[in-house]
C-alpha positions in Angstrom: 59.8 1.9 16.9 60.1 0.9 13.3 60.8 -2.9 13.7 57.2 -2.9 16.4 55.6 -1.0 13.4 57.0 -3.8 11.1 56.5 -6.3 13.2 52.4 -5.6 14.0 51.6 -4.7 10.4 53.6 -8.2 8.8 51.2 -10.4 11.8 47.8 -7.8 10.4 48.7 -8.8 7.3 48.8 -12.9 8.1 45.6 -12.7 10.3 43.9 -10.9 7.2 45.4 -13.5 5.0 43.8 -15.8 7.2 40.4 -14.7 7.8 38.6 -16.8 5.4 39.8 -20.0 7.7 39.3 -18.1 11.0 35.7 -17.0 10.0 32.1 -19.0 9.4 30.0 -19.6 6.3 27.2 -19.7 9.3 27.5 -16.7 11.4 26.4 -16.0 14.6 22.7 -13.9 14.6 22.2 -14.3 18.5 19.3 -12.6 19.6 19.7 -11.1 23.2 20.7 -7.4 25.0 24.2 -8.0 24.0 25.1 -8.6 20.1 27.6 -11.2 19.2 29.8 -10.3 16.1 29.5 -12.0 13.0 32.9 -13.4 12.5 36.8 -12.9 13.3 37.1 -10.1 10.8 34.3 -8.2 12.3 35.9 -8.1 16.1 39.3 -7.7 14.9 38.1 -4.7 13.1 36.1 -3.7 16.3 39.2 -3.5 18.0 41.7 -2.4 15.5 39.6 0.4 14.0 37.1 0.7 16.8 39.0 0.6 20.1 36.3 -1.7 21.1 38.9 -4.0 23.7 35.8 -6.5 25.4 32.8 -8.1 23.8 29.7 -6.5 24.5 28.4 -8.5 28.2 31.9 -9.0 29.2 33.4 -7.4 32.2 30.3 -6.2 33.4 31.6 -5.8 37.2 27.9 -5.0 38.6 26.9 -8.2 37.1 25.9 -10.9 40.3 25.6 -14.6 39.4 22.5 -16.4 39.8 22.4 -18.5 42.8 22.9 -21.5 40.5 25.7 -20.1 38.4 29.2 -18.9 39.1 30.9 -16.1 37.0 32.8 -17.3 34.0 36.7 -16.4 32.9 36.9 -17.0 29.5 41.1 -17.2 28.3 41.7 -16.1 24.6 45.0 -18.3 22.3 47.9 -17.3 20.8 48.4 -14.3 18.2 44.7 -13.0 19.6 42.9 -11.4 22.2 39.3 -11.5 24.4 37.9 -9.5 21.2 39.2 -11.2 18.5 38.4 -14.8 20.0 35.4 -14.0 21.8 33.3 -11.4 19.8 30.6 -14.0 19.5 30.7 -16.3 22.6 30.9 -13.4 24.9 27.9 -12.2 24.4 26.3 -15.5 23.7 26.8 -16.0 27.3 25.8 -13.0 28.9 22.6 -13.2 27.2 22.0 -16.6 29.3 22.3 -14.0 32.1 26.0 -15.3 33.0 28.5 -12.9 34.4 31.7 -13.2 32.0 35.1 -11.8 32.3 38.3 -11.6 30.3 41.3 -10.4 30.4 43.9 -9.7 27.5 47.6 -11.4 28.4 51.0 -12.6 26.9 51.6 -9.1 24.8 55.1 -8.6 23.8 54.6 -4.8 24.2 50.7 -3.4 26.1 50.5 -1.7 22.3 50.3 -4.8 20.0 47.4 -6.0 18.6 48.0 -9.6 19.2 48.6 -10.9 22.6 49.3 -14.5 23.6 52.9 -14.5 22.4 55.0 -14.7 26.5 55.7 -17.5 28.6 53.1 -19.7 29.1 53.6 -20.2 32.9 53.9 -16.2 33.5 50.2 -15.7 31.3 48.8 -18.5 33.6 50.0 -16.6 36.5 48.1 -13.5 35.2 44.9 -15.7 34.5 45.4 -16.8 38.5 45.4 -13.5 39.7 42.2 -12.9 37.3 40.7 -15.7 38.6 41.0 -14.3 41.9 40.3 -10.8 41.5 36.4 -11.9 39.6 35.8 -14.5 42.7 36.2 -11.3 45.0 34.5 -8.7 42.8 31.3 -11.3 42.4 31.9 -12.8 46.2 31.9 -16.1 44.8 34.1 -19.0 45.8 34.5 -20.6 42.4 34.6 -19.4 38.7 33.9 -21.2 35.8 37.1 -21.1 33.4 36.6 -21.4 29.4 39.9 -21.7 27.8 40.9 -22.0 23.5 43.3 -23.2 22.1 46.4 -21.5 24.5 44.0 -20.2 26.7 42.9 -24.3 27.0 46.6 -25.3 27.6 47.1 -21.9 29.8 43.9 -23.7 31.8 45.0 -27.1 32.5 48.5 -26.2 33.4 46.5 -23.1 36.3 44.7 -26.1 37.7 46.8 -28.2 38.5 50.5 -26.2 38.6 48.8 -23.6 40.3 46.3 -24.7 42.2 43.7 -23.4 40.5 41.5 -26.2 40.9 40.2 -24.6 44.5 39.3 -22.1 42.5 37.4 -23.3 39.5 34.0 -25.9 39.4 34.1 -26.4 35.4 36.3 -26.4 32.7 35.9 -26.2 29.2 38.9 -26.5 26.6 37.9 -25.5 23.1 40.3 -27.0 20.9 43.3 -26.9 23.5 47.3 -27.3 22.9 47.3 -29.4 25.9 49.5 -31.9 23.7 51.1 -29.3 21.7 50.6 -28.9 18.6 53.1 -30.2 15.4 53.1 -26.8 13.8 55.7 -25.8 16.4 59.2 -25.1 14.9 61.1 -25.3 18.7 60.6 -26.5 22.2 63.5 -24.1 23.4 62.6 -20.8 24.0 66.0 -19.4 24.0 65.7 -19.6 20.2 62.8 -18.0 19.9 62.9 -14.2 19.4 59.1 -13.0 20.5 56.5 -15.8 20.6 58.1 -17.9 23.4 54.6 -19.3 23.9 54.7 -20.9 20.5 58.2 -22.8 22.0 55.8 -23.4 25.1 53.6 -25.4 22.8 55.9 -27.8 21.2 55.5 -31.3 21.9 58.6 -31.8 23.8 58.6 -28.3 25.2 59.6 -28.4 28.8 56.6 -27.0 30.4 54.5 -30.1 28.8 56.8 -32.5 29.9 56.5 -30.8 33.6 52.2 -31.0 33.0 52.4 -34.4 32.1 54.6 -35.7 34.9 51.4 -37.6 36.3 47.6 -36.8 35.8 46.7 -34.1 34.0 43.4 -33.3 35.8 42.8 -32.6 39.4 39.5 -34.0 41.5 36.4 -31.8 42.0 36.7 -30.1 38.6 34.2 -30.8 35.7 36.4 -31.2 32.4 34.8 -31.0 28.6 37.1 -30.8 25.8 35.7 -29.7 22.8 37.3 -30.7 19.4 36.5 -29.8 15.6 38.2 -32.6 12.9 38.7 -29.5 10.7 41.6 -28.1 13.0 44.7 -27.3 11.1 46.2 -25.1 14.1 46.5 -27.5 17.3 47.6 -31.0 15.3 47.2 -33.6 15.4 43.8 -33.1 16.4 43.0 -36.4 19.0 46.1 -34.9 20.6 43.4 -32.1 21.7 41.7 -34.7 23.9 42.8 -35.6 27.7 42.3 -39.2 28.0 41.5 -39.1 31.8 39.0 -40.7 33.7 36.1 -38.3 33.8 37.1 -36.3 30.8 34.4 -35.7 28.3 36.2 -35.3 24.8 33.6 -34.3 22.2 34.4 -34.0 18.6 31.9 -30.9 17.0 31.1 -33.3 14.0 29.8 -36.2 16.1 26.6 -33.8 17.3 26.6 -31.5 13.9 27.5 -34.5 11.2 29.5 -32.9 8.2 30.4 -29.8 10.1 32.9 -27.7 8.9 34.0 -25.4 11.1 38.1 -24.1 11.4 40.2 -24.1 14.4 39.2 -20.4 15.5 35.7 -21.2 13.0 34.1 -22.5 15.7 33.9 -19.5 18.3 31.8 -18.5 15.6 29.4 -20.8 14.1 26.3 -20.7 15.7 25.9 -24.2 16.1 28.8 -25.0 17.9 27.9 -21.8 19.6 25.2 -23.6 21.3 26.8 -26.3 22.4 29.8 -24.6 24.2 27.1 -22.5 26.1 25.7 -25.4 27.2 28.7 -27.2 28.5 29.6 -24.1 30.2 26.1 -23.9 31.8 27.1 -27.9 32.9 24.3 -29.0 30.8 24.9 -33.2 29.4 26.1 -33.8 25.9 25.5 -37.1 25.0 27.7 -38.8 22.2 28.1 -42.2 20.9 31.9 -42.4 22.8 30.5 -40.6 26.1 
């Protein structure tokens, strides 16, 4: 009991120390039935202090898509959770009057605060039986998937390993770990102690090299990868993009020149807000490179 106590209040203390990266000079003020939260302090504090565990509009299971739409699974990154990453975009969705669902994964014990630390392959296994269990609650035959960061990698790796492809129509990776990212200490989770995700996302981690054997992407799914050059968490940052036919890779600051927006920054700049409901509504970006 008193190493989990250690252990939850040393990570509190590094997200805290973190905020200021994690959080937007440009909050989110989305008008709508459901309200988006300002910034990552303001849902971590919703959860930690208010028990609040979804964003408002999310897992609202009496929700029915429109005959256009399919529902959408949104898949939160390491060291977080649906609240913490998607206290803004969440909402911003449901008031489009999309059906969204989440689901918290990866905790090391169901008590911690951060989740997104186990296998990767087990959490996409979870996310496939989410998947599943949203097609037959809203009696649709395909979801939408959203994935960040993890939750991008935890994407890819359910659509093609798993065929989750028959399962999905779009996908869109905010800032995903597809490639790994640099800031990994180990690719061999037998040294790691409690984030064996983190070992999951080395560059030369085993499960990568098993994702890359061959195309990444898998026919009749719609992929957007969405980049900001301000990422200091998934690097180097062009390793974010899947260089496959038919991917569209879109860096933030080629539509919002001089953007600044952080790695988890951007699920919470209003801005960039917009354009990741409009990719998951399948609307066309437009760039100079797409």
């Amino acid at each position: 009991m008193a190493i989990q106590f250690t252990r939850r209040w040393i990570l509190a203390a590094s997200a805290l120390l973190t905020l200021a990266a994690c959080s937007t000079t440009n909050p989110a003020s989305l008008s709508g039935q459901y309200q988006a939260k300002a910034n990552w302090t303001s849902s971590f504090l919703s959860q930690v202090l208010g028990g609040q565990t979804m964003p408002d509009g999310v897992n609202n299971w009496a929700c029915r898509p429109a005959e256009n739409q399919n529902p959408v699974v949104l898949i939160h990154g390491t060291f977080s959770s649906s609240m913490y990453s998607f206290g803004a975009l969440g909402p911003a969705l449901a008031n489009q009057n999309l059906c969204v669902y989440s689901i918290d994964y990866g905790a090391a014990e169901p008590s911690d605060w951060f989740k997104g630390v186990g296998p990767v392959d087990e959490s996409a296994q979870r996310i496939a039986e989410f998947v599943k269990f949203v097609k037959t609650t809203t009696g649709r035959d395909k979801v939408t998937l959203v994935g960040h960061s993890q939750g991008g990698l935890i994407g890819f790796y359910y659509l093609k390993m798993l065929q989750g492809a028959a399962h999905v129509d779009r996908f869109v990776a905010l800032a995903p770990s597809v490639n790994g990212t640099s800031i990994a200490k180990t690719p061999n989770r037998d040294l790691v102690e409690y984030c064996l995700a983190c070992a999951d996302q080395h560059p030369r981690s085993a499960l990568l090299r098993e994702l890359k054997t061959g195309a990444i992407t898998m026919p009749g799914v719609q992929y957007s990868v969405l980049v900001t050059k301000n990422d200091k968490v998934v690097v180097p940052v062009e390793n974010q993009f899947v260089k496959e036919p038919g991917v569209q890779n879109i860096y933030i600051q080629d539509l919002l020149p001089g953007k600044r927006v952080s790695h988890s920054g951007m699920l919470y700049d209003t801005e960039t807000l917009d354009l990741i409901v409009k990719l998951v509504q399948g609307q066309s970006i437009r760039t100079a490179s797409n």
